[in-house]
C-alpha positions as CSV (number, residue, x, y, z in Angstrom):
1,X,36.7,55.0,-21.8
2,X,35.7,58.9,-21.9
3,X,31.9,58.8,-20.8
4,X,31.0,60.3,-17.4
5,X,28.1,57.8,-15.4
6,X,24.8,59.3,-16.0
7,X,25.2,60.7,-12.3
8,X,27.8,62.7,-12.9
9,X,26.5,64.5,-16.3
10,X,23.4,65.2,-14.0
11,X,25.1,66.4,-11.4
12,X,27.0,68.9,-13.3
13,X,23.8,70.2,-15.3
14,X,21.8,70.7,-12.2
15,X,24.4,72.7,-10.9
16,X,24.5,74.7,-14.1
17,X,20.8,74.9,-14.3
18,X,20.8,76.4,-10.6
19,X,23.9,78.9,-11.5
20,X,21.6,80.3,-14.6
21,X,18.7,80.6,-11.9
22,X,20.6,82.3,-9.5
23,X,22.8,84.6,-11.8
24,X,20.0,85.5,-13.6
25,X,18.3,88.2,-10.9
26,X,21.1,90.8,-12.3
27,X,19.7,91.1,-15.7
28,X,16.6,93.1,-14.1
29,X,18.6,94.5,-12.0
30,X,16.2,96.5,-8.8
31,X,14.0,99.5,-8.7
32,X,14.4,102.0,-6.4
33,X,11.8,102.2,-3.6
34,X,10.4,103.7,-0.3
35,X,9.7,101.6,2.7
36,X,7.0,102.3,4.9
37,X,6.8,101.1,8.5
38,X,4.4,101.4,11.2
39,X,5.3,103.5,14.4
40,X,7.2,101.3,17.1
41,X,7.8,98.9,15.0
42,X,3.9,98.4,13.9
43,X,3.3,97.0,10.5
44,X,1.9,100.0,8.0
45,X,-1.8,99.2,7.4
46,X,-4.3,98.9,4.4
47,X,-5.5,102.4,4.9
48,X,-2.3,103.9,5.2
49,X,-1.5,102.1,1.5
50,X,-4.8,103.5,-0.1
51,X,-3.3,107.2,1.3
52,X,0.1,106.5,-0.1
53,X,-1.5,105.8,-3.4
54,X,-4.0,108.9,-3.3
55,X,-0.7,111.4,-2.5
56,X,1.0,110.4,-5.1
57,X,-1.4,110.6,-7.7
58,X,-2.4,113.9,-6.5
59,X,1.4,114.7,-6.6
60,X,1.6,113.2,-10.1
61,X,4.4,111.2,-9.2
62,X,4.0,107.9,-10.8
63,X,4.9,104.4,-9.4
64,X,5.3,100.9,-10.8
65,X,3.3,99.1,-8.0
66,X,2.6,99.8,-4.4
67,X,2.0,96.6,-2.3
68,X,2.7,95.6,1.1
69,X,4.7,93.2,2.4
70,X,5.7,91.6,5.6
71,X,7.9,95.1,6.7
72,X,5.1,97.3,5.8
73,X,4.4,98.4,2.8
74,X,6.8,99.2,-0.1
75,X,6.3,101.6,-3.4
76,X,8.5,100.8,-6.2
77,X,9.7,103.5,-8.6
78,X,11.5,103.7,-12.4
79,X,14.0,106.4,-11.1
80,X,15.4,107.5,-8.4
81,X,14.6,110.9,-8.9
82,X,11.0,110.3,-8.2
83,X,11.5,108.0,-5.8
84,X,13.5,110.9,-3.2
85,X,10.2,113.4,-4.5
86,X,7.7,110.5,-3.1
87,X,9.9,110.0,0.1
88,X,9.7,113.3,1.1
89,X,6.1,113.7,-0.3
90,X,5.2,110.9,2.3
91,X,7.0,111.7,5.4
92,X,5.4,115.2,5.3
93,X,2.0,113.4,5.2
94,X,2.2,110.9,7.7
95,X,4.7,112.9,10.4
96,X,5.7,110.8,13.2
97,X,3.3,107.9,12.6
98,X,5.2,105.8,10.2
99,X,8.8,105.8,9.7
100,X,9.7,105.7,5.5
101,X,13.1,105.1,4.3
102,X,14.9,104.2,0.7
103,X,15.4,101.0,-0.2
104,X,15.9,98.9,-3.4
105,X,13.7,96.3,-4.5
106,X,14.4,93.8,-6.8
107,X,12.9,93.7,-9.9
108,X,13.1,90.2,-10.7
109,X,9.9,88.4,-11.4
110,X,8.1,86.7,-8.6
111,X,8.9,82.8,-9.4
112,X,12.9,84.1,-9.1
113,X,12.2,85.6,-5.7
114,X,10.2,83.2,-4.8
115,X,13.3,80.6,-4.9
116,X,15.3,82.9,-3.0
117,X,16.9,84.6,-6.5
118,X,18.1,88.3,-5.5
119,X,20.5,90.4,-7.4
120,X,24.1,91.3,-6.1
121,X,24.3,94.7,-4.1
122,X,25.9,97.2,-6.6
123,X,29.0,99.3,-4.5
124,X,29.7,103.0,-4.4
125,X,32.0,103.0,-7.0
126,X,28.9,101.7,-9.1
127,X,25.6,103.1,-7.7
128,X,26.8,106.1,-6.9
129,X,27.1,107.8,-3.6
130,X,29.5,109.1,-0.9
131,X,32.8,107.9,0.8
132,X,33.3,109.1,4.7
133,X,37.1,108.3,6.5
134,X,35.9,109.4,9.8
135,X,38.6,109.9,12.4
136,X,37.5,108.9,16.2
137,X,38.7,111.5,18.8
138,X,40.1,109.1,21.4
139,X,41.5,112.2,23.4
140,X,37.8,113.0,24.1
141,X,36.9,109.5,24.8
142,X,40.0,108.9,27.4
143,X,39.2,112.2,29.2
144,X,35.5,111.3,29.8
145,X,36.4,108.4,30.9
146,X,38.6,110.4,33.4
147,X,35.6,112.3,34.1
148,X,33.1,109.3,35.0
149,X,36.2,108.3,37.1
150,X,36.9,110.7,38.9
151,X,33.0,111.6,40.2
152,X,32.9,107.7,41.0
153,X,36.2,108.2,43.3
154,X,34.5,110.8,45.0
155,X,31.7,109.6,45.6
156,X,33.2,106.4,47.0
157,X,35.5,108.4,48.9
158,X,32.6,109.9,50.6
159,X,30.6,106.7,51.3
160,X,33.7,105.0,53.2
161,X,34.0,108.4,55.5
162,X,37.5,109.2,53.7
163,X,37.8,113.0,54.1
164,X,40.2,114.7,51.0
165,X,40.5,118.3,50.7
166,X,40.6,118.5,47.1
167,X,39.9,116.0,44.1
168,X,41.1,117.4,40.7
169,X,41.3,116.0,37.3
170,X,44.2,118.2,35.3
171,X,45.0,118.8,31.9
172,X,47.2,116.2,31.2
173,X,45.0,113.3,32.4
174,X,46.1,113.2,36.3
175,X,43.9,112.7,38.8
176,X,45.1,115.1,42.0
177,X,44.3,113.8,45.2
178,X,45.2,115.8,48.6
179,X,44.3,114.8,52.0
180,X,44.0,116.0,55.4
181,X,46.6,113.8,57.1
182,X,48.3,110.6,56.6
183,X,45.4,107.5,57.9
184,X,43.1,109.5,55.1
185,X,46.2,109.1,52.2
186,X,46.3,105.8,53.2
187,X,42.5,104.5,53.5
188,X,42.4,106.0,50.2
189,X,45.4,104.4,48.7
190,X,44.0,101.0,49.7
191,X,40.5,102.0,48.7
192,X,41.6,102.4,44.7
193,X,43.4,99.8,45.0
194,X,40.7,97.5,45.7
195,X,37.7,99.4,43.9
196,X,39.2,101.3,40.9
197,X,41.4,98.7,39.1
198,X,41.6,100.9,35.8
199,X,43.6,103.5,38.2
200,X,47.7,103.7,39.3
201,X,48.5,105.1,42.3
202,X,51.7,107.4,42.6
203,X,52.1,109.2,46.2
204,X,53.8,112.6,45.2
205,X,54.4,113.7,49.0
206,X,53.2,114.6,51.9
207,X,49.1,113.6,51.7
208,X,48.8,113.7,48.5
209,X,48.1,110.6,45.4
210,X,48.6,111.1,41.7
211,X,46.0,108.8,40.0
212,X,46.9,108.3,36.1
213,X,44.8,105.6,33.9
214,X,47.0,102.0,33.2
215,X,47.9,101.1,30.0
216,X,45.3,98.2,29.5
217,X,42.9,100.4,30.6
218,X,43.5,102.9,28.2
219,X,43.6,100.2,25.0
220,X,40.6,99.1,26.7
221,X,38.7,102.3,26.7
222,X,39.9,103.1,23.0
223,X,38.3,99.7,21.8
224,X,35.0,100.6,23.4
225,X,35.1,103.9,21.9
226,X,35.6,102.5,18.8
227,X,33.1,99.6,19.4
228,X,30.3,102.1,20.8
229,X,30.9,104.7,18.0
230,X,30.4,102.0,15.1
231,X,27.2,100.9,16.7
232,X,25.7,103.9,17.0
233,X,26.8,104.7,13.6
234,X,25.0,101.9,12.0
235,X,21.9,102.8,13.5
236,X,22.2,106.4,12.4
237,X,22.7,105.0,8.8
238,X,19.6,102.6,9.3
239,X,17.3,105.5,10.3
240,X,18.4,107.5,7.4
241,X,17.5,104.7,5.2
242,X,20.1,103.4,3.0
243,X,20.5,100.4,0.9
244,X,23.4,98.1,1.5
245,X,25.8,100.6,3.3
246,X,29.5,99.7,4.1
247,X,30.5,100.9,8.0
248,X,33.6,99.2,9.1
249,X,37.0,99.8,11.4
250,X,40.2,101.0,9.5
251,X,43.1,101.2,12.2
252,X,42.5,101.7,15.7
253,X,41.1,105.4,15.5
254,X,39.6,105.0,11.7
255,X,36.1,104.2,10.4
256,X,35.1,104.1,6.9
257,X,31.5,104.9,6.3
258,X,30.2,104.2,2.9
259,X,26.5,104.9,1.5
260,X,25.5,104.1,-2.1
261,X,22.6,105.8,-3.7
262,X,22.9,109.2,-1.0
263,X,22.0,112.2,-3.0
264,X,21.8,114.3,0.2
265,X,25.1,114.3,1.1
266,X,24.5,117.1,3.6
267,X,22.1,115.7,5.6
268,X,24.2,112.6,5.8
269,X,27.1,114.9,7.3
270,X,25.4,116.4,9.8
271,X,24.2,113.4,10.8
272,X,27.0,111.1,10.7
273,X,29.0,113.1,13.0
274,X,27.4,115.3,15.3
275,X,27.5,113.7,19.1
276,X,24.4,115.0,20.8
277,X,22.3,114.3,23.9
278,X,19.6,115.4,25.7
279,X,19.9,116.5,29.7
280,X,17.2,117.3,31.7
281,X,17.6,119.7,34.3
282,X,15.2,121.8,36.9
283,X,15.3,125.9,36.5
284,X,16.6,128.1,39.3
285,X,13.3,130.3,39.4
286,X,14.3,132.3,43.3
287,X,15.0,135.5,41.4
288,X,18.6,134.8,40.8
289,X,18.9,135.2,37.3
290,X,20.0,139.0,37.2
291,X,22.7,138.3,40.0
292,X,23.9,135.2,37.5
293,X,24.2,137.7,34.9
294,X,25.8,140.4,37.3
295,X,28.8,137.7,37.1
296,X,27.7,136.0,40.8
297,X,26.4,132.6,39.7
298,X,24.9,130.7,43.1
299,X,26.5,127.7,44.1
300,X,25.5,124.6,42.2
301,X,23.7,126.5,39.1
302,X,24.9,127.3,35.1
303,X,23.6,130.0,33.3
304,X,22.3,128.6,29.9
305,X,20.9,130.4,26.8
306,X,18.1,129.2,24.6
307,X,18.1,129.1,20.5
308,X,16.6,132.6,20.7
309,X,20.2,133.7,22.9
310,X,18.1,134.5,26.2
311,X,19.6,133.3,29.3
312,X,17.8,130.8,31.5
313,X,19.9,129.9,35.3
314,X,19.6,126.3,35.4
315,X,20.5,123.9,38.5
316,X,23.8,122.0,37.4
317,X,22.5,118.3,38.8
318,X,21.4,116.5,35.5
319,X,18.4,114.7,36.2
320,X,18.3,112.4,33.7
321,X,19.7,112.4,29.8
322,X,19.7,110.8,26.6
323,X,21.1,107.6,28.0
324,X,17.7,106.9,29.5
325,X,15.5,107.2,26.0
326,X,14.3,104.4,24.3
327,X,12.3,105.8,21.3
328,X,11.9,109.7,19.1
329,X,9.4,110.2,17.0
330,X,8.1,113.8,15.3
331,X,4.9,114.5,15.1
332,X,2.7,118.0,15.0
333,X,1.7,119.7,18.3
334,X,-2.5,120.2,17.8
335,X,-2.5,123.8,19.3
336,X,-0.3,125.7,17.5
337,X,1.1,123.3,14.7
338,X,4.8,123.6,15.5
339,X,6.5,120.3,15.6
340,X,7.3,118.4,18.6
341,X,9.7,115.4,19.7
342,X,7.7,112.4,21.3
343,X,10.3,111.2,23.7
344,X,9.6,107.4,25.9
345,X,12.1,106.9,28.5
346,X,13.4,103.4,29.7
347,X,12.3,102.1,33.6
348,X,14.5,104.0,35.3
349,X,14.4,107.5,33.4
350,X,10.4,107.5,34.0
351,X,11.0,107.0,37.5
352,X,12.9,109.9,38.0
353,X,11.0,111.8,36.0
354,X,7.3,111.1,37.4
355,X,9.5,111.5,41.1
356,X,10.4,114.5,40.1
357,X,8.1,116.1,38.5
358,X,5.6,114.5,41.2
359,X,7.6,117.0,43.8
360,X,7.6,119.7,41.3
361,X,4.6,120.7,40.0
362,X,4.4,124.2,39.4
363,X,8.0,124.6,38.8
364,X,10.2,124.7,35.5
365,X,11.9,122.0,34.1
366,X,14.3,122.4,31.1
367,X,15.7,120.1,28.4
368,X,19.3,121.0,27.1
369,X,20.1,120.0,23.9
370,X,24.4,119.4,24.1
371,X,26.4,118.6,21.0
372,X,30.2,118.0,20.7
373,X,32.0,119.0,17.9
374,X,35.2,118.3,17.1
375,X,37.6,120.0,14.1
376,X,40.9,120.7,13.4
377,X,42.4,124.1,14.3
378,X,43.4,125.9,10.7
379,X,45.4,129.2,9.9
380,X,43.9,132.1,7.9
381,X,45.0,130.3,4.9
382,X,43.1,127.0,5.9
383,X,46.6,124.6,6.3
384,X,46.0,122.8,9.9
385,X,47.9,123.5,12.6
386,X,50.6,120.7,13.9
387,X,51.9,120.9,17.6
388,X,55.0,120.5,19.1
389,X,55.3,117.2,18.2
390,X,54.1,117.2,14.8
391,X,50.8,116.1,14.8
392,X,47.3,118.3,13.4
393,X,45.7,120.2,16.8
394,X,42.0,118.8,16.7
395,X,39.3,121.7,18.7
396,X,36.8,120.3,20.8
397,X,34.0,122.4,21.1
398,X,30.9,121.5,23.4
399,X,27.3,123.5,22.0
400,X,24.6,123.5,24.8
401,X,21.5,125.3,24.5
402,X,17.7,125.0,26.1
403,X,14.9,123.9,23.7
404,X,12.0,124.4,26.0
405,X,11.6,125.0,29.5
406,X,7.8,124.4,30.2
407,X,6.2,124.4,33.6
408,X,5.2,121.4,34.9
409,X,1.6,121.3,35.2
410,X,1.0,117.4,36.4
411,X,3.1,114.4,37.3
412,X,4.4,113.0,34.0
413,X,5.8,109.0,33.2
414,X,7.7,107.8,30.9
415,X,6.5,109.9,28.1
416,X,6.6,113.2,27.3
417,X,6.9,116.1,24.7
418,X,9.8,118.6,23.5
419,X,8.3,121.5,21.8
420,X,10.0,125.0,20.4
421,X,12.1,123.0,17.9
422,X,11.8,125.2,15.1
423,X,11.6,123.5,11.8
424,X,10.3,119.6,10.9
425,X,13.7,119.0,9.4
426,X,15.3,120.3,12.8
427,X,12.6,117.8,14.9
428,X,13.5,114.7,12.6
429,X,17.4,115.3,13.2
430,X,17.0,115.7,16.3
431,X,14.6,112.1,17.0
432,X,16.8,110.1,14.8
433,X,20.1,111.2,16.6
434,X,18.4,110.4,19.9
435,X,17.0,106.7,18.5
436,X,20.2,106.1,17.3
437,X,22.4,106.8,20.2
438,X,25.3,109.5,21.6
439,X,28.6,109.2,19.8
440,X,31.3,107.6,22.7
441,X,33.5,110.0,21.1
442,X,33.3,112.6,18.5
443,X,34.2,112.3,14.9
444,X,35.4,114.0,12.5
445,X,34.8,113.1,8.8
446,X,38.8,113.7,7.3
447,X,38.8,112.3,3.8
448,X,35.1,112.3,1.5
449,X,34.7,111.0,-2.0
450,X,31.7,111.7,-3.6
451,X,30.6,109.4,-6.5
452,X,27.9,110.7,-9.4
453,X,24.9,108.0,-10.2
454,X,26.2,108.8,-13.9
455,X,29.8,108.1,-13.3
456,X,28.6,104.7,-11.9
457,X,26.5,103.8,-14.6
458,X,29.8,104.6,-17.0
459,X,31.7,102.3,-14.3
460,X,29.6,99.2,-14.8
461,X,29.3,100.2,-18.6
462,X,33.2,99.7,-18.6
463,X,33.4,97.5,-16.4
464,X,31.0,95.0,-18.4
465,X,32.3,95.9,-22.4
466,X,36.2,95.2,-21.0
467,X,34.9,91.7,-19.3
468,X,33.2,90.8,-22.8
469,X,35.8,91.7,-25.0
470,X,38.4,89.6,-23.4
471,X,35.9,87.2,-23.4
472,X,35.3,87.4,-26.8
473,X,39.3,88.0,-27.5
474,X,40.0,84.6,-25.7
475,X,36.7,82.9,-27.1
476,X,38.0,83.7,-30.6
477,X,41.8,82.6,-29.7
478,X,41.0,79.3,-28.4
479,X,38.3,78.1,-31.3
480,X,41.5,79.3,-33.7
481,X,44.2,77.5,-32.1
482,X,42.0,74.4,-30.7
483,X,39.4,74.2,-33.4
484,X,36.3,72.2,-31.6
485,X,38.3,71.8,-28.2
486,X,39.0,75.5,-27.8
487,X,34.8,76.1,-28.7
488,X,34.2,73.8,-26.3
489,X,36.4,75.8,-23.8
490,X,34.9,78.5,-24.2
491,X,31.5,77.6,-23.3
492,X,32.9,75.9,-20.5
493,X,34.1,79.6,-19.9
494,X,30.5,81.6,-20.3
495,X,29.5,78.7,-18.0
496,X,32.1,79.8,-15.1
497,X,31.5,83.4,-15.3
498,X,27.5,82.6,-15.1
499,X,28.6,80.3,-11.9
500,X,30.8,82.9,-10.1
501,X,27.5,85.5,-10.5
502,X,26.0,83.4,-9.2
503,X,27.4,82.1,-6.2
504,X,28.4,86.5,-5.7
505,X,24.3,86.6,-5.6
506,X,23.7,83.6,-3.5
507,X,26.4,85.1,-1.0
508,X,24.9,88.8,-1.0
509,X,27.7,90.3,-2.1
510,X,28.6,93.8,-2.8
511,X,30.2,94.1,-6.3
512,X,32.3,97.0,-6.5
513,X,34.7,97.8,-9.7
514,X,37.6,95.8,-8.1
515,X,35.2,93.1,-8.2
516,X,34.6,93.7,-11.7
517,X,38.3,93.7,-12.3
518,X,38.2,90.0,-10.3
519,X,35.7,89.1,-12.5
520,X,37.6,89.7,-15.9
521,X,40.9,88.9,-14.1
522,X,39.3,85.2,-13.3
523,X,37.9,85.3,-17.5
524,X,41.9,85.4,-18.5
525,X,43.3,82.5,-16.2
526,X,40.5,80.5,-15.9
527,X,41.2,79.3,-19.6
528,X,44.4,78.0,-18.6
529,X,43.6,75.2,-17.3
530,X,41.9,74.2,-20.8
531,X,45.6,75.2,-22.4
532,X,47.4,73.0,-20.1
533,X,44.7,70.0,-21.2
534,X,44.7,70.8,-24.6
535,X,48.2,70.7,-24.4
536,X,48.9,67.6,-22.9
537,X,46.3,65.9,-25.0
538,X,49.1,67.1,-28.1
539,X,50.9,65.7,-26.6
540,X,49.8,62.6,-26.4
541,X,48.8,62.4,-29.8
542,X,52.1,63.3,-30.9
543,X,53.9,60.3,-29.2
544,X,51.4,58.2,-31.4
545,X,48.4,57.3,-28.9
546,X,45.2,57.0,-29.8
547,X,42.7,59.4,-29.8
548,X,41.1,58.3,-26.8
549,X,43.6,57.6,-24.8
550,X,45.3,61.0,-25.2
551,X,42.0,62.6,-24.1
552,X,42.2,60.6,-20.9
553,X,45.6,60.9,-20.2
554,X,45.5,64.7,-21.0
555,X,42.5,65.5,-18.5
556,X,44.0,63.3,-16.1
557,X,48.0,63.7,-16.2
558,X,47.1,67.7,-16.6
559,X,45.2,67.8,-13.2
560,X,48.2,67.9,-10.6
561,X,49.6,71.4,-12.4
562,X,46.0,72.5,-12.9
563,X,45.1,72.2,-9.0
564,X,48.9,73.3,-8.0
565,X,49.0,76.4,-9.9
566,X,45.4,77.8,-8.8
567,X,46.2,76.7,-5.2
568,X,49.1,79.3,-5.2
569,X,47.1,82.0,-6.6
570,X,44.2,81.3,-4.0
571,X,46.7,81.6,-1.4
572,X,47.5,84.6,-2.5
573,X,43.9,85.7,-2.8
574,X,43.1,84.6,0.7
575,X,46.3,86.9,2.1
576,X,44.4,89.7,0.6
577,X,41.0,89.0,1.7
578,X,43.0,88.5,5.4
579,X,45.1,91.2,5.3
580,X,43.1,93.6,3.4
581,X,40.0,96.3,3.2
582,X,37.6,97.8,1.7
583,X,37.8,97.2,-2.2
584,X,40.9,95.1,-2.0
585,X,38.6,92.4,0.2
586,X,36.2,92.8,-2.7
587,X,39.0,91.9,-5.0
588,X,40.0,89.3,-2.9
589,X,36.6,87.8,-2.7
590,X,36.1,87.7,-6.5
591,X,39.2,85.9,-7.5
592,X,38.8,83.5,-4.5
593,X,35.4,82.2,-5.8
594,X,36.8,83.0,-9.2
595,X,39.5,79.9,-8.9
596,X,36.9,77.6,-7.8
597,X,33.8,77.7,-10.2
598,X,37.2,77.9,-13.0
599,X,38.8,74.4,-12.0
600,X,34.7,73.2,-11.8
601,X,34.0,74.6,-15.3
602,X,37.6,73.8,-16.6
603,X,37.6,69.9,-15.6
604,X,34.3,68.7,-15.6
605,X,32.1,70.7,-17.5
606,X,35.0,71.0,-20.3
607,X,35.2,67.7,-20.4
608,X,31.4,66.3,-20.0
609,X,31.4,68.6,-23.2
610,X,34.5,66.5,-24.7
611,X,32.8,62.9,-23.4
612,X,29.6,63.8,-25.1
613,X,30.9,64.7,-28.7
614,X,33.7,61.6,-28.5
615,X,33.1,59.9,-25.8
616,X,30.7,57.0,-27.7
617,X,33.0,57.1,-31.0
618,X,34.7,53.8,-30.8
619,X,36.7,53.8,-33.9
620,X,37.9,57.7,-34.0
621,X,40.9,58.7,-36.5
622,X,41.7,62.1,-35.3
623,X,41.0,64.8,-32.8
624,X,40.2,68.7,-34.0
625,X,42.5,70.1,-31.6
C-alpha cells in the first residue's frame, strides 16, 4: 500500500544525488584571480605565462597556480589583496600587449567543474563593493538630437536649392526657420514634411516656420539614450574587469550600476561617468593665431588650448571622431618613453584620414580630447539649487582640450598614434573610454553606497548562523512533536535547502542578503507542508484507521491544501519578481524556487522516507507520530 515502484525511489535519489553535486561548488567557494588576454582578442601565449610567473616571484607575490585556459591565461590568488598588487604588477609589464582584468575563479576541484558544477555569484551586499544610481541627462540627449537635426535640415535645404536666411536652434528646443519669400516657406514646409518625420511644423508669420520635436519622437529619443548609455556602460565595466556586475534600468532616466569586489572606487567614478570623445581637426597654421587671440577669430576656426593652457587656432570642420574607432590600446613610445594611445579606425574613418592627410602632408593635424560633464548647481552651503518649478538645476559643462598636434610627415591609414598624454594611468583611461564607447548622454552618479569586503563577510556570517538556527529550532520542534515523522521531516528539509542551492548554482545566480533572507524564509514554511501531513495522518488514526491507511490517506487527502496554499504564495512571489528590482527580484527569485524544491522534498522525498521505514511492515500496531 505505501511503497513507491523502484522507479520512482530512483528517480528521487538521482535527483538528490545531482542537487548534492551541484550545491556542493559553494563550500570552496572561488579565489580571486587575474585574467590575461592577448591583444585584439589574441589568446596570451606560453611565454607570456613563464613572464607572469618570473614577475611575480621577483615581486614576491605568491600565487596558488598559474595556468592557461581557453581565454588566455589566468593566475589564481588566496586574497584579494595580492591579487589587485599582481594586477597592477602585470599591466605595468606587459603595457598594451595584453589586456588583464579581475576575475573569480572557482575553487572547486576539477571533476566538479568538469560536470559543469560552479558556485553562485556572491552580491554587493556580500562581496563587498560599490552601489551607483546614475541619473541620465535626457535634456542633453534631446538637445543633441536637435543639434544633428538641425545641420541635417540645412543641409537638405541646400541640396533641394531652398534658400533661408537664417536657420536657428533656440534655447527652448525650437527650431527658427526664416525665408526669403513665400514659394521658399512653402518648398520647405513640404520638404520636412516628407523628409524629417521626427519634426512639427508651426508657421509663425510672414516666411517664417517654427520646428519643435513630436512627442513620439522625443520618448523615442529618451529610450535610445537610455539604450545607448547602458551599452556603453557595460563595456566600460567589462574593460575595467569586474566579476559578476549588476547594470540595469530603474525608471525611464535611472540606471543602477553595481560592482562587487571594486576597491578602487575612484577609478570606477571617473570612469563610469565621464562622456568623452576624440575629434580630429586640421590647424589653422596662416599666421592667424595672434589676431585669434586679439579677439578677431577668422571665419570657420576655434581657438583651442592644450593641457599645458597654450592656445592652438584650429579649423572648426571635424574630420573625423570617436565614432569612427574601433580599438585603444596603450603602449610605450620607443624614443622618448612617454606613453602613447594606439588608435585603429573603422573603413570609413581611415579613408578620411589617409585622404586627408594624403593632401596634407607637411601640415598640422590635431586631436581634441572633449568631455561632458554634467552636475548639479549647489549654493555655498552645498544644498542644490531648484528652479522655478521645483526641480534640482543640473550644469552641463563641455571640457575640450588638444592632446597633440604633430605634423604630418606621410600619408597615414587606419592606424595611428596619440602621444603627449602625460601619465600611463591617463593613457589607459583614456583607451578604455574610447573602446568602450561615448556616453549618448551624460550622467551623473546621485546616490553611492559603498560596501566593506569585511562587512560582507559579517553579512554571509549572519546570514548563514540565522538560516541554521531556525533550522535547527524547527529540526528540534518537529522530532519533539512528531517523534520519527518530524526526524524524518527534517531531513526532507536539509534535502530542500541543498536542492534550492542548487538549482541558485545551476541558474547562475547572484545571491544577495535578500536572497539569504528567501533562503531562511523558504526553511520556515517549507515544513508546513509536513504539519499539514502529519496532521491529517492524526487524524486518521484517531477516527480508528489503521496505520497504513492513515499514512495514505494523510499524504494524499493533505495534497490539495498543500499545493493551494503554496500556489498563493508563489503568486505572490512572481508579482515581485514582475513588478520589482534589484534585491527585491532577488528575493523574489529565492522564494519562487524556494516553493518548488519544498512541495518536491515535502511530498516525495518525506514520504519515500515514510515508505521505506513502514512501507513493508504488514502487521503494524502504531505510528511514532
Amino acid at each position: 500500500m505505501n511503497q513507491y515502484p523502484w522507479w520512482k525511489n530512483a528517480l528521487i535519489g538521482l535527483v538528490i544525488v545531482l542537487g548534492l553535486i551541484y550545491a556542493l561548488p559553494n563550500v570552496y567557494g572561488d579565489n580571486p584571480a587575474v585574467e590575461i588576454s592577448g591583444s585584439h582578442g589574441a589568446t596570451a601565449g606560453a611565454r607570456t605565462l613563464v613572464r607572469v610567473k618570473d614577475w611575480l616571484a621577483r615581486a614576491h607575490l605568491p600565487y596558488l597556480r598559474a595556468t592557461r585556459t581557453d581565454k588566455g591565461i589566468q593566475v589564481r590568488f588566496a586574497r584579494a589583496g595580492v591579487q589587485l598588487r599582481a594586477r597592477d604588477l602585470i599591466a605595468q609589464k606587459l603595457g598594451s600587449h595584453d589586456h588583464t582584468a579581475l576575475a573569480l575563479a572557482p575553487a572547486a576541484p576539477r571533476w566538479l567543474r568538469a560536470l559543469g558544477a560552479r558556485p553562485m555569484y556572491l552580491g554587493l551586499d556580500l562581496r563587498g563593493g560599490v552601489h551607483f544610481l546614475l541619473k541620465v541627462d535626457m535634456h542633453a540627449a534631446l538637445h543633441k538630437a536637435l543639434v544633428e537635426d538641425t545641420r541635417t535640415l540645412r543641409r537638405a535645404l541646400r541640396h533641394a536649392h531652398i534658400r533661408y536666411r537664417e536657420a536657428r536652434l533656440g534655447k527652448t528646443g525650437a527650431l527658427t526657420l526664416r525665408f526669403r519669400n513665400k514659394t521658399q516657406t512653402r518648398l520647405a514646409k513640404r520638404l520636412i514634411a516628407q523628409r524629417f518625420q521626427d519634426l512639427r511644423v508651426l508657421s509663425t508669420g510672414a516666411n517664417r516656420l517654427r520646428a519643435t520635436m513630436t512627442r513620439a519622437a522625443i520618448l523615442a529619443k529618451r529610450r535610445y539614450a537610455l539604450s545607448q548609455n547602458l551599452t556603453a556602460l557595460r563595456r566600460r565595466v567589462n574593460e575595467l574587469g569586474v566579476a559578476a556586475p549588476v547594470i540595469q534600468q530603474e525608471g525611464d532616466s535611472r540606471i543602477v550600476v553595481e560592482l562587487p569586489g571594486v576597491e578602487d572606487i575612484a577609478r570606477a567614478k571617473e570612469i563610469l561617468g565621464r562622456t568623452a570623445t576624440l575629434e580630429i581637426h586640421m590647424v589653422d597654421d596662416k599666421d592667424n593665431l595672434a589676431r585669434a587671440l586679439a579677439g578677431d577669430v577668422p571665419p570657420g576656426t576655434r581657438l583651442y588650448y592644450n593641457r599645458h593652457d597654450q592656445p592652438i587656432l584650429l579649423y572648426r570642420r571635424v574630420l573625423y571622431s570617436g565614432d569612427d574607432i574601433t580599438n585603444a590600446s596603450t603602449g610605450v613610445d620607443s624614443q622618448d618613453g612617454q606613453p602613447v594611445v594606439n588608435i585603429t579606425l573603422n573603413g570609413r574613418g581611415a579613408a578620411i584620414n589617409a585622404r586627408v592627410t594624403r593632401h596634407n602632408v607637411g601640415k598640422r593635424m590635431a586631436v581634441v580630447y572633449v568631455e561632458i560633464r554634467s552636475h548639479l548647481k549647489r549654493t555655498s552651503n552645498g544644498v542644490p539649487v531648484r528652479g522655478p518649478d521645483g526641480r534640482r538645476i543640473r550644469i552641463t559643462q563641455k571640457i575640450e582640450h588638444v592632446i597633440t598636434a604633430p605634423v604630418i610627415r606621410e600619408a597615414l591609414g587606419g592606424s595611428f598614434q596619440i602621444t603627449g598624454i602625460g601619465s600611463i594611468r591617463q593613457a589607459r583611461n583614456l583607451a578604455l573610454l574610447l573602446r568602450a564607447g561615448a556616453l549618448a548622454a551624460p550622467v551623473s552618479i546621485i546616490a553611492e553606497r559603498t560596501v566593506g569586503p569585511s562587512l560582507g563577510a559579517a553579512n554571509i556570517a549572519r546570514g548563514f548562523y540565522a538560516t541554521l538556527i531556525g533550522f535547527v529550532a524547527i529540526a528540534l520542534f518537529m522530532a519533539i512533536y512528531y517523534r520519527a515523522f518530524g526526524l524524518m521531516a527534517a531531513t526532507a528539509l536539509a534535502i530542500n535547502v541543498v536542492l534550492l542551492v542548487a538549482v541558485l548554482s545551476v541558474l547562475q545566480a547572484t545571491l544577495t542578503l535578500p536572497g539569504i533572507a528567501g533562503i531562511a524564509l523558504t526553511v520556515g514554511m517549507a515544513i508546513d507542508a509536513n504539519v499539514l501531513i502529519f496532521e491529517r495522518i492524526r487524524e486518521e488514526l484517531r477516527n480508528k484507521n489503521t496505520p497504513q491507511a492513515s499514512i495514505a490517506t494523510g499524504f494524499d487527502k493533505a495534497l490539495g491544501t498543500i499545493v493551494d496554499s503554496n500556489m498563493t504564495t508563489l503568486i505572490a512571489g512572481l508579482a515581485l519578481f514582475w513588478l520589482g528590482s534589484g534585491s527585491v527580484r532577488g528575493f523574489a527569485v529565492t522564494l519562487c524556487l524556494g516553493i518548488l524544491t519544498s512541495l518536491f522534498s515535502a511530498i516525495l522525498v518525506t514520504r519515500a522516507f515514510v515508505n521505506a521505514y513502514y512501507g513493508r511492515r504488514r502487521r503494524l500496531a502504531r505510528l511514532a507520530i
